[in-house]
N, C-alpha and C positions, 0 to 999 in steps of 0.2 A: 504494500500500500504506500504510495506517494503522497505527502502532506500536499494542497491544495497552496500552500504557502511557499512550498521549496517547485509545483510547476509557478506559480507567476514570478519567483526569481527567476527564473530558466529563460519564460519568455522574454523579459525585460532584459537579461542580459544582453541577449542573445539581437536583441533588436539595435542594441549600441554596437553591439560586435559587427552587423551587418553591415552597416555605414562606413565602418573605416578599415576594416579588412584589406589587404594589399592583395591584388588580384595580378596574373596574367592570365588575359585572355583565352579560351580556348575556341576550335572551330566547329561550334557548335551555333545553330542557326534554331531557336524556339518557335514553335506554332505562337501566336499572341494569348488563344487562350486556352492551349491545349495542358491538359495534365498530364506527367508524367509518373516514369516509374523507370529509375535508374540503376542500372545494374553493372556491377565491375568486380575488379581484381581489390582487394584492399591498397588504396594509398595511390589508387589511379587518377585520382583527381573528383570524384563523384560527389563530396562535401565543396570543392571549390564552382562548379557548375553552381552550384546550388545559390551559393553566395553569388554567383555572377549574374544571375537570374535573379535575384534580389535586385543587386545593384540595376539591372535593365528595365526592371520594375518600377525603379527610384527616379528613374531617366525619363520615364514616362508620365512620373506623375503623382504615384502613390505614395504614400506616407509609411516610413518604417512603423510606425505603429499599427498597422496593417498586417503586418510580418508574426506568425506565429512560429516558431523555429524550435525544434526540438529534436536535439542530438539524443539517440535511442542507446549511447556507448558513454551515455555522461553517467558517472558513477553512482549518483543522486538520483537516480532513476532505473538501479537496480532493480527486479521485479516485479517489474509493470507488468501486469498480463493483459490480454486483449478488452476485457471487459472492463478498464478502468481507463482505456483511450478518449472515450465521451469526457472526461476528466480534463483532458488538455482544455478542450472548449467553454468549459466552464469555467475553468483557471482565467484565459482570455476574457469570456465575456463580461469578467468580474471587473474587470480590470479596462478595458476599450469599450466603445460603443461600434466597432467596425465591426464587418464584415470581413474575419481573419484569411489568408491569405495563407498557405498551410505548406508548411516546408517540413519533414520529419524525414529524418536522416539515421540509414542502418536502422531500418525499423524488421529484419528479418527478423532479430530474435525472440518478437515478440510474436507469438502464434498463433493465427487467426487474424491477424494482422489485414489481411485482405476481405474480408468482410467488413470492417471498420471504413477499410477505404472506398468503396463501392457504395457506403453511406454517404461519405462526404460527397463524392460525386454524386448523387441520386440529388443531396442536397444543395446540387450548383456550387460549392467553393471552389475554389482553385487551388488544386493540388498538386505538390512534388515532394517524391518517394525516392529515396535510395535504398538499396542494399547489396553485401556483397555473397549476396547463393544467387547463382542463377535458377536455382527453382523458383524461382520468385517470375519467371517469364516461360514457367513451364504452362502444358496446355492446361491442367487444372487450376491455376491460380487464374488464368487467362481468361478461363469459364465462370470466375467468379467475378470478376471484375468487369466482364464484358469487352465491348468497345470504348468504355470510358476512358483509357487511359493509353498512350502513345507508350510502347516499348523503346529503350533508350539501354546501348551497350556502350559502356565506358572503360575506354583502354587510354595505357597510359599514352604519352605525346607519341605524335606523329612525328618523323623527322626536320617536317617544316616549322610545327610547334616549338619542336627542341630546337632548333635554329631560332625561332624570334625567343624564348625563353632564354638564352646565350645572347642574345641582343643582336643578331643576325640577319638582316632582311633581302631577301633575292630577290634579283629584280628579272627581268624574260632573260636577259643574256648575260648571265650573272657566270657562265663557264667562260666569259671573256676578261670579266673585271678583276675587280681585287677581291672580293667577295670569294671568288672560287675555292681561295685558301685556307679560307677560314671554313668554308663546307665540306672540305675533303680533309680538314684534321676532325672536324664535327664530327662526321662520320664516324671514323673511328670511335673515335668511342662511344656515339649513339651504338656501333654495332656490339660494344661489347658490354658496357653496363647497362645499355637501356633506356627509355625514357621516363620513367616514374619521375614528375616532377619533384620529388625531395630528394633525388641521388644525383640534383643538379649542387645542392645544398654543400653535400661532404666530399672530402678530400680522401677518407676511405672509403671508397662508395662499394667495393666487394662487402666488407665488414656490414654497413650498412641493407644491404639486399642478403646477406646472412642471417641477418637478424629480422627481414622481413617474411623470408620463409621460415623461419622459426614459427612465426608468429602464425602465419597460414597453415602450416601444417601441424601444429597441436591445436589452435580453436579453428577452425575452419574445416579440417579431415579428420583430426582425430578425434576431440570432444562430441562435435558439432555429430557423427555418425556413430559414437560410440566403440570405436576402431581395439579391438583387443590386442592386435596382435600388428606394433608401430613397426616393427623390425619389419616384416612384410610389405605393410605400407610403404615405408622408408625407402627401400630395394624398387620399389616398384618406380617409388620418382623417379630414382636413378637411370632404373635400365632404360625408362622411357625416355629420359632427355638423352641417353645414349642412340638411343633410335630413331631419333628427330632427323627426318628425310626419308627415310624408308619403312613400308608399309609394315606394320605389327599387329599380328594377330595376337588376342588375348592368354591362347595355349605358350605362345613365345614367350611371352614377355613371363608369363610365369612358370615356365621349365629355366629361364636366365634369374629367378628370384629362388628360385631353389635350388640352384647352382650356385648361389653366392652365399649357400645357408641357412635360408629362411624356410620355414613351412605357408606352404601356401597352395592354392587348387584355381585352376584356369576361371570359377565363380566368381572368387575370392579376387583376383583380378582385376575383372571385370569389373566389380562394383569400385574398385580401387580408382581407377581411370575415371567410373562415374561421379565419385566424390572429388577429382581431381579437375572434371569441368564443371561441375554444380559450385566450386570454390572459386571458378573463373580462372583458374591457373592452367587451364591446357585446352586449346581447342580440336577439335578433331574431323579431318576432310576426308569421303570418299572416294572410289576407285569408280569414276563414271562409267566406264567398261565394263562394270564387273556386276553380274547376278544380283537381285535381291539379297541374299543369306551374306554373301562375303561380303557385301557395300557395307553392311553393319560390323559383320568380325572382324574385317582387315582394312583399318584405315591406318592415314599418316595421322601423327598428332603432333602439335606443336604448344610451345611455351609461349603464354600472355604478354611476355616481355623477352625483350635478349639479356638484362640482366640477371633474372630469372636462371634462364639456359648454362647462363657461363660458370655460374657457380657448382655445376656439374661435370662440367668438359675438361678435359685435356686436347690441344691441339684441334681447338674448335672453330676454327675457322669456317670451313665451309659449311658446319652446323649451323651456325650464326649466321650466314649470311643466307640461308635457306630461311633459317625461320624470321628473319626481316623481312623477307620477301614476303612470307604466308602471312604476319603482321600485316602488313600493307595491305594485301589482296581482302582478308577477312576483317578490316576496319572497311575499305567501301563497301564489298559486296558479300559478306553474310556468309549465310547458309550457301551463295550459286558458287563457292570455289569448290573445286573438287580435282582428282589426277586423274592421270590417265595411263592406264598400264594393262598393254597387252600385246606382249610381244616386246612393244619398245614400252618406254617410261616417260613421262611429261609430268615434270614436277608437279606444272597446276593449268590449269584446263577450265576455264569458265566457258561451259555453254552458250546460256543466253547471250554472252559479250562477244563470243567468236574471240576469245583472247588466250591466248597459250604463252605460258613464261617457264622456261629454266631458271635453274639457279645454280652458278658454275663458278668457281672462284677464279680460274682462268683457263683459258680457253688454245694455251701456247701449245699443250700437250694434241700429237694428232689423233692418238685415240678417244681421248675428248672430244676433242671438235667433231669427231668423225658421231660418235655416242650421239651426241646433245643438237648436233645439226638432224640425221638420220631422225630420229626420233618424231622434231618436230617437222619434218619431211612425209612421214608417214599420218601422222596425226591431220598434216592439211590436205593428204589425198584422202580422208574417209569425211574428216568436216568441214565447212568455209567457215577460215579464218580471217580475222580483219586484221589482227598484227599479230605479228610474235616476235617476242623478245627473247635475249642469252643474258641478264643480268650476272655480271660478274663484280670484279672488286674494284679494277679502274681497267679495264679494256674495251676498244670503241671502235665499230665496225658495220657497215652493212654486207651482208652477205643473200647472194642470188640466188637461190634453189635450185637446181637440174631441172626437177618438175615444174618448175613457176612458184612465186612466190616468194617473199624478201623478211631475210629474220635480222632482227635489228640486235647487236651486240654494245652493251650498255653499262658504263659503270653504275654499282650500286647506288649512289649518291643524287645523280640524275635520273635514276626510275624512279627512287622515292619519290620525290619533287613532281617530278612528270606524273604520275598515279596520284598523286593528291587532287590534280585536276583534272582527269584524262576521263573523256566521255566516251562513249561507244553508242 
């Protein structure tokens, strides 16, 4: 039970806090009066949207005392259960004669939570919701919430973010300027620590994203599912971020966790990987070639972040530069990325876009080129493609196909860039 008197300290804080918060931007573009529901990685930026939506609120016209804002992780609001939410509102209307304007943040762990909000909407406010389980944009929460509320996936910066967040702004021909230099040292280590706006912060930013998977994998995988058996679990991140580019079937990856010692059963697995994207920490693409039954068992999976990845690898380079790519591709286009493997391999393969990408860290070797060209040589004689690219680390080429058609070879640095804006 939450005292009536410790939610209208919360609000009132929270309302001074809103005003003068130090914000960078993100590229995020709001319906005017659409509700949301925000869902991420921990520490991806999903409490600062919030604030920034505030502030574009403030911009417009409203009155921070308007603002009802309620951090669901603030200690002072230890178990709150669903049926004591009506509670916030009253706290408010004790206190404003507005029309609250409803911001509640990490409201996952509070259960039932989604019938609360289906209220608010039913009752016209305007609502935004974060949290970091993606069950929260599962079909049954979906069903309860209806169409009231816009789905909203929040991953950390994009390279371009990480570039203006570094104080960096590119301009169309920014591969000519002085700008350049500053994008291709960016680079680097956007590829290897990541974008999580606070590992722009620290100067040991490894230590730092140590300490963030700490924190996700005991409340997020282990509490959060009641996980008995961590050592298992444990193994499982491992072997997976060892496997990031190549298709793993769930029998794999738990015959490589009981090779390392653990007890564990291809189930046991499975739900491991499931708890591993319901926490936002790994997403996982299709084999568009491949049967109903394998499309589900044998996908690629990738890490939320590269800083994430690296804190697992040894000599990870083209791991890293793979899953920037699959970053990139699954911030625009969702669910439509998927590979392609049959016969030959195609790292990623969007359908609807007609767009086929490699990911090669270079391309000087001829059995590579010969792999990575072939491939998607094959791929544009069964479907029409409108481009395809060989993103690599800094090498730049167009290359003509035998059969027709032109695969464009790209450093890393300029596909980012390019993919932020690139329309099909």
């Amino acid at each position: 039970m939450v005292a009536q008197e410790t939610l209208k300290k919360v609000i009132v804080e929270y309302q001074d806090f809103l005003k003068t918060v130090e914000l960078q931007t993100r590229d995020v573009a709001f319906e005017p009066k659409g509700k949301y529901v925000m869902v991420g990685v921990r520490h991806a930026g999903k409490s600062y949207l919030l604030y920034q939506r505030a502030r574009e609120l403030l911009a417009a016209g409203h009155s921070a005392e308007e603002f009802c804002y309620v951090n669901f992780d603030d200690e002072r609001l230890i178990g709150m259960k669903a049926e004591a939410l009506g509670e916030i509102l009253e706290a408010y209307h004790s206190l404003f004669d507005h029309t609250p304007i409803l911001f509640f943040d990490e409201i996952q762990s509070i259960t039932g939570w989604e019938r609360f909000a289906r209220r608010l909407a039913n009752e016209k406010y305007l609502v935004f919701i974060t949290g970091s389980n993606a069950k929260m944009l599962s079909r049954e929460i979906a069903t309860t919430l209806g169409e009231r509320y816009l789905a909203m996936e929040v991953m950390p910066y994009s390279f371009g973010e990480y570039l203006r967040a570094n104080g960096v702004t590119v301009g169309k021909n920014w591969k000519y300027g002085r700008e350049a230099n500053h994008v291709r040292r960016h680079v680097e280590s956007y590829l290897r620590f990541g974008g999580f706006p606070e590992v722009l912060e620290y100067q040991n930013k490894r230590a730092w994203l140590n300490g963030l998977y700490g924190r996700i994998f005991f409340s997020d995988m282990v509490v959060r599912n009641g996980i008995k058996n961590e050592d298992a679990l444990r193994l499982s991140v491992h072997k997976l971020a060892e496997s990031v580019g190549q298709p793993a079937a769930y029998n794999r990856i738990a015959n490589l966790v009981k090779a390392a010692g653990a007890s564990t059963t291809t189930a046991s697995v499975q739900d491991y990987v499931r708890f591993m994207r319901e926490s936002c920490f790994v997403f996982s693409i299709p084999n568009s070639a491949a049967k109903f039954a394998e499309r589900e068992s044998v996908k690629k999976h990738y890490f939320i972040d590269n800083g994430l990845l690296n804190i697992f690898l040894t000599n990870p380079e083209s791991a890293l530069l793979e899953n920037a790519c699959a970053l990139q591709l699954h911030r625009k286009y969702g669910d439509g990325v998927t590979f392609y493997r049959q016969n030959v391999e195609v790292d990623f393969y969007l359908p609807e876009n007609g767009l086929a990408v490699q990911a090669c860290w270079s391309m000087k070797d001829p059995a590579t080129r010969t792999r990575e060209l072939k491939a998607l040589e094959k791929l544009s004689e069964r479907y029409e493609l409108k481009r395809m690219f060989v993103v690599t680390r800094d090498e730049s080429e167009t290359i003509a196909l035998a059969g027709g058609g032109t695969v464009e070879v790209i450093p890393l640095a300029e596909w980012l860039l390019l993919m932020e804006t690139y329309e099909t």
